[in-house]
N, C-alpha and C positions, 0 to 999 in steps of 0.2 A: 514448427516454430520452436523455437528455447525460450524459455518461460522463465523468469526468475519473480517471484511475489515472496516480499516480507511480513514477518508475522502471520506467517499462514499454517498455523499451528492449530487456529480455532474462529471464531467468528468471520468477519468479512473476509479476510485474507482465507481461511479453509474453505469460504465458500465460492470464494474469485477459481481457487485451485483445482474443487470439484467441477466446475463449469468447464474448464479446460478439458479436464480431463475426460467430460462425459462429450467431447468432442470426434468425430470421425477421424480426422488427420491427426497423422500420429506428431505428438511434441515432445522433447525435453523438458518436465518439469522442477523447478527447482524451487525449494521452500526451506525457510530459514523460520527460526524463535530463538528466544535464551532459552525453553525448557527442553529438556533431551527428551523428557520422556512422553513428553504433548506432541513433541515435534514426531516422535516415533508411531504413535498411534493416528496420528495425523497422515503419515506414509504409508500405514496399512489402510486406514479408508481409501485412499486413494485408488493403491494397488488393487483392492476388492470393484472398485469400479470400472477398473478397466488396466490390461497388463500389457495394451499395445506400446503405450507411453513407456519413456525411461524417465526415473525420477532421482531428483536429486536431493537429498538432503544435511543440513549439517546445521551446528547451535552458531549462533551468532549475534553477535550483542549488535544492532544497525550504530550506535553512538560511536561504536571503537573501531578508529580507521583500519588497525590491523584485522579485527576480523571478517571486516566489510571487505576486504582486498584479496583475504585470502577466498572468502567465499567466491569472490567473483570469479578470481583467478581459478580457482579451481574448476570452477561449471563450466568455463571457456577451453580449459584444458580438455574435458570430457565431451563437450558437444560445439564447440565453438561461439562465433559470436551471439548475443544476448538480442533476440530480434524483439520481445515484448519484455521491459520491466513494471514491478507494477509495486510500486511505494505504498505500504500500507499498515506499516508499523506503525504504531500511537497510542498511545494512552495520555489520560486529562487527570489533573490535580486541580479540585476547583472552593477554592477557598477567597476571599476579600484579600486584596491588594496588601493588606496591612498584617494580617494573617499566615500568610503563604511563605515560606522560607527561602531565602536563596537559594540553598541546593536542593525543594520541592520544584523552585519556579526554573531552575537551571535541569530539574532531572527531564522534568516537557519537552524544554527545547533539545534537548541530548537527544532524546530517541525522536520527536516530530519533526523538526526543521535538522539537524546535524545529520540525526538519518539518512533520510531524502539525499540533503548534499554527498555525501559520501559515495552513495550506493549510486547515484545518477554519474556523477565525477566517476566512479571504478567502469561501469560499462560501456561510458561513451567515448571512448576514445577507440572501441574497437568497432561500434556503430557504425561511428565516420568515419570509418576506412571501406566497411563493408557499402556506405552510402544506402542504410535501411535502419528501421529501429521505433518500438514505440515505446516512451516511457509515460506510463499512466501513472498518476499520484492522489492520493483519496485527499484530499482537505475537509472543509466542513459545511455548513452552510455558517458555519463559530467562525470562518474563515472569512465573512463578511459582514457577519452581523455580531458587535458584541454582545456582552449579556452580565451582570451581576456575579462574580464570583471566578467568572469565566478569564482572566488577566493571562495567565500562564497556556490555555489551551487554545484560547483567542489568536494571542501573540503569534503561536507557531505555525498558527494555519491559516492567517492571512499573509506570512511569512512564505509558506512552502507554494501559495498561489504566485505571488510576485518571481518568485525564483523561476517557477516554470514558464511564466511570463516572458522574462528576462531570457533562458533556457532557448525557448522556439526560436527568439527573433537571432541570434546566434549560431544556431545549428540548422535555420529551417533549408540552407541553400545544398544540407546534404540528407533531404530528405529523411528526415526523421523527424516526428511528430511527436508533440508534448500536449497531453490530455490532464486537464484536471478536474477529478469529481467530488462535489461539494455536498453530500448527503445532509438530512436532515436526521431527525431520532432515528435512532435505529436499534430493532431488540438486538444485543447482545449480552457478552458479559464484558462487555467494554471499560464500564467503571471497575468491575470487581479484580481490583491488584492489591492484596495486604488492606488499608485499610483506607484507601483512596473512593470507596462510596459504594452506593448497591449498583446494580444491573435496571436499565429501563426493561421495564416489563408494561406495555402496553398493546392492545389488541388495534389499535393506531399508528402503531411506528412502523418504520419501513423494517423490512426483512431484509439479511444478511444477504440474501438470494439476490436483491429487487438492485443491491450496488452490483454484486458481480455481473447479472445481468449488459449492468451498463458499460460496466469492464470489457465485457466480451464484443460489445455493439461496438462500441471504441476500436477496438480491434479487426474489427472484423468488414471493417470501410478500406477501400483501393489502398496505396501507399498514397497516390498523390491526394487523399481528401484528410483531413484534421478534423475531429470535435475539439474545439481547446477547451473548452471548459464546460460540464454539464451539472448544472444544478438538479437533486431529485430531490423530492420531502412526499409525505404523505399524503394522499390525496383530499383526507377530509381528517386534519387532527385531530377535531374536539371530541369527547364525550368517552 
């Protein structure tokens, strides 16, 4: 398979990436971040897992159409068409309504919902020719349940669920399957960008492992079966 997963420099997305790659059948891996040198050391764990895969990497901002175009373009140059993508760039700015800046509330949507669209718009057009294709997108469980503070991170991710929505019922007559997964807490360091908040750190949250997981199960059903949407959260949050 050709793998393309954003923001897989670190948290869910590096851990979507390992899953693959600690796979038997060999794939084209390809991973994107804005950092070169996260994104670099992210390429050698990889490679230390396993050197059947070919890997691809390169910086790429998901907000800025030219570099979402060139990444794509290029992976397809190197391995052809894009048979799993897996939308999982995001970061949250979580401050009261009144609070929150238009270019804090505008940076959310840049990278969460513009993202998504760009990155889904570059590889489907070579899908549906191929008439195959999965594109898996992380939302939230934010993405249906609002929350106090939450306006900006809320927005993009009941945002990027509707798109894929919208997404399947358009593309599903050329077999290609639109999956979206709505996680709950999850330890990372997801908050921690400059001074956008700490890291959940709790012995209750879901693990980075417990999405990729689901990534993979997604994946890993017929061509003719869909999960279109898979809520996961913790099994017993309190305490």
């Amino acid at each position: 398979m050709n793998i393309i997963i954003t923001g897989a420099s670190k948290g869910i997305g590096l851990a979507i990436a390992k899953t693959f790659a600690k796979q038997n059948e060999k794939h084209a891996i390809g991973i994107c971040s804005r950092k070169k040198d996260e994104l670099e050391t992210a390429e050698k764990e990889l490679r230390s897992i396993s050197a059947k895969h070919e890997y691809f990497s390169a910086v790429c901002d998901v907000s800025q159409e030219k570099d979402v175009n060139n990444f794509v373009a290029e992976f397809e140059k190197k391995f052809g068409v894009v048979t799993i993508l897996v939308n999982n760039a995001g970061f949250g700015i979580f401050k009261p309504i009144l609070d929150i800046t238009k270019q804090e509330f505008e940076s959310v949507l840049a990278t969460n919902l513009r993202g998504v669209f760009l990155f889904t718009r570059a590889a489907l057009p070579k899908m549906r020719e191929a008439k195959t294709g999965t594109v898996v997108t992380i939302s939230s469980l934010a993405g249906k349940n609002g929350f106090a503070g939450g306006a900006a991170y809320c927005a993009s991710k009941f945002a990027v669920r509707g798109m894929m929505q919208c997404l399947f019922l358009e593309v599903r007559e050329d077999n290609i399957r639109f999956v979206t997964i709505c996680p709950g807490s999850v330890e990372t360091d997801f908050f921690i960008d400059e001074n956008h908040g700490s890291a959940i750190k709790s012995k209750k949250a879901l693990m980075a492992q417990d999405v990729a997981d689901c990534v993979a199960l997604a994946a890993s059903l017929p061509q003719n079966a869909d999960i279109s949407e898979i809520d996961i959260r913790p099994t017993n949050p309190k305490g």
